[in-house]
C-alpha positions as YAML, in Angstrom:
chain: A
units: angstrom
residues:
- id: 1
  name: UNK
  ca: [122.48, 97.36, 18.57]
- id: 2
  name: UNK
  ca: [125.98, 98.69, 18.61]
- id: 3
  name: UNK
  ca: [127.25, 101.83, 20.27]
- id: 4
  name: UNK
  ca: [128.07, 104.80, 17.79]
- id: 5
  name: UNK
  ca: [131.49, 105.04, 16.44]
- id: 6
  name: UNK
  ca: [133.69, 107.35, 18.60]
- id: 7
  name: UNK
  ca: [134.90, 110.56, 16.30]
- id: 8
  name: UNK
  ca: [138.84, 111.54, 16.81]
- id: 9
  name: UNK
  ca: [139.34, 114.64, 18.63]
- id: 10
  name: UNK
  ca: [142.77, 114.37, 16.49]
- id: 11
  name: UNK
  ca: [143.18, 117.34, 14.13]
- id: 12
  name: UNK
  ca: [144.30, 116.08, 10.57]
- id: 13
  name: UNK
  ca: [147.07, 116.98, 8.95]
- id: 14
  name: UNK
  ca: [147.45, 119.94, 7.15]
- id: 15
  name: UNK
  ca: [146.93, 120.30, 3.47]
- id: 16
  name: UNK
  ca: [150.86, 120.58, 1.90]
- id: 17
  name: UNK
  ca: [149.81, 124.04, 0.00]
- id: 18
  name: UNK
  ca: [149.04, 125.03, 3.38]
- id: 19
  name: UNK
  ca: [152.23, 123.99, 5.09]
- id: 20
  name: UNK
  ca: [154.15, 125.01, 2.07]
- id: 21
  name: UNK
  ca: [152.86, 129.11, 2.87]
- id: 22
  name: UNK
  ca: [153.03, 128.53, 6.14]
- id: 23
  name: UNK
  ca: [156.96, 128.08, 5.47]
- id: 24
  name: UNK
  ca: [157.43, 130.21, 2.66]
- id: 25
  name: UNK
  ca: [155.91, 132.96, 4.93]
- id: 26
  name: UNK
  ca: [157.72, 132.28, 8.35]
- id: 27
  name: UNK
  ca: [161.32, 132.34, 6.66]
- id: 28
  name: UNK
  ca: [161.19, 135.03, 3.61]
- id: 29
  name: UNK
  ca: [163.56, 137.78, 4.69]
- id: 30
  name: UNK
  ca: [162.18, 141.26, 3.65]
- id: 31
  name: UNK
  ca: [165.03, 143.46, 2.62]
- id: 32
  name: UNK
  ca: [163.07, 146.22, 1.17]
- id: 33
  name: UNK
  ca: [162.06, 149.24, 2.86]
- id: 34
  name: UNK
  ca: [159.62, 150.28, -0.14]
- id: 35
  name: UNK
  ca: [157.95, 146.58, 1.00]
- id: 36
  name: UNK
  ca: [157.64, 147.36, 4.82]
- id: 37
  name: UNK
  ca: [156.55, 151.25, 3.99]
- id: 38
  name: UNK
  ca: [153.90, 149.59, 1.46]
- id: 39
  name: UNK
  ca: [152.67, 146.47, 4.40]
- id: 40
  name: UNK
  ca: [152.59, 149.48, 6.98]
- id: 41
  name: UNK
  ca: [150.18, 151.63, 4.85]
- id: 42
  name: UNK
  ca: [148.26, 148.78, 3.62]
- id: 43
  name: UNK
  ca: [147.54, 147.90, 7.49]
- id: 44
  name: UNK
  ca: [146.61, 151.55, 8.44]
- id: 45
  name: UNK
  ca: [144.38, 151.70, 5.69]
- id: 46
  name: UNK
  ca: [142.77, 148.43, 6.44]
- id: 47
  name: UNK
  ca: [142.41, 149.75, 10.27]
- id: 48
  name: UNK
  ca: [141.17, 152.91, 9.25]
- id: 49
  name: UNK
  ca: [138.42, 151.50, 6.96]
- id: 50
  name: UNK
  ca: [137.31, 149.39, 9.89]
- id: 51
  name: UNK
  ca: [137.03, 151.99, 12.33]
- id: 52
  name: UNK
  ca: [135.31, 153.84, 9.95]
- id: 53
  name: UNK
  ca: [132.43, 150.97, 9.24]
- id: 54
  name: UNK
  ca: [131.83, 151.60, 12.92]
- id: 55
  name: UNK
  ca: [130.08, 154.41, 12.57]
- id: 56
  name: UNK
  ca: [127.33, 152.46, 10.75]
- id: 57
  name: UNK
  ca: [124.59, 150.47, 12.39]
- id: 58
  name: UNK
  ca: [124.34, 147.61, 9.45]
- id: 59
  name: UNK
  ca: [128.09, 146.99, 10.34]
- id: 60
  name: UNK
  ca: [128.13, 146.94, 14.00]
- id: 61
  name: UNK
  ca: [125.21, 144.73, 14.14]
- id: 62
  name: UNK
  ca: [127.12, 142.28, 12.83]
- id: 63
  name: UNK
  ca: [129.73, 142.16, 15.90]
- id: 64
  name: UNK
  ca: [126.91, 140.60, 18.03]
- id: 65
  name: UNK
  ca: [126.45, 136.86, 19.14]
- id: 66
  name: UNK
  ca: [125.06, 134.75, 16.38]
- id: 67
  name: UNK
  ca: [123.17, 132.44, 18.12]
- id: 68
  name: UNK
  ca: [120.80, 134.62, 19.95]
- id: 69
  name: UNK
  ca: [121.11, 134.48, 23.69]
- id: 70
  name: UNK
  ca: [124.51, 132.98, 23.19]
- id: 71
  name: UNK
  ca: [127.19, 134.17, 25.57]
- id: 72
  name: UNK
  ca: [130.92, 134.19, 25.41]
- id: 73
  name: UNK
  ca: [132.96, 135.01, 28.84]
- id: 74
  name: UNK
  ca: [135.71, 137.87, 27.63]
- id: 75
  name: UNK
  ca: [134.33, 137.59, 23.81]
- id: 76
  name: UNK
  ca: [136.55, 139.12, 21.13]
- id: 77
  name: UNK
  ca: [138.01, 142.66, 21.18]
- id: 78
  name: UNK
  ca: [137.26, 144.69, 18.17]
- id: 79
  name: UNK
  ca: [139.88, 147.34, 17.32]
- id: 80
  name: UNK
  ca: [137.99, 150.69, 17.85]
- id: 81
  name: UNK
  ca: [135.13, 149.56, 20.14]
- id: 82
  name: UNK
  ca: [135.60, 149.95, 23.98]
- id: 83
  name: UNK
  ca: [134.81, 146.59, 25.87]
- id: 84
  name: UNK
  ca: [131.72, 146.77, 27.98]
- id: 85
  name: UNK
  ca: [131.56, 146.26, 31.38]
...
């Protein structure tokens, strides 16, 4: 019998549509100041609907581990929730 066939630890590389945003994104120049007002509310409003989903049980249960028992050492911070200690 033969030994398994070793998998690449080597990421691939990425898809051009990817790179292409990627680029488009990192040198665009915003000159507008109706554009950064309009990002700026956008983000509070996405913040603000978060925070508020925290109030709710079915949302909050989903911040947990999936794998039950599983354990991750510093986990993820959540904007709004305090990290426990």
């Amino acid at each position: 019998m033969s030994a398994p066939a070793q998998k690449s630890a080597k990421r691939p590389d990425p898809d051009s549509v990817l790179v292409a945003i990627a680029e488009y994104a990192n040198s665009f120049s915003i000159q507008s100041t109706q554009a950064y007002n309009t990002a700026r509310y956008c983000l509070m409003d996405t913040l603000a609907c978060g925070f508020q989903a925290l109030q709710y049980p079915a949302c909050t249960k989903l911040l947990g581990p999936v794998v039950p028992g599983a354990a991750m050492a510093g986990g993820a911070r959540v904007p709004g929730r305090t990290r426990a200690r």
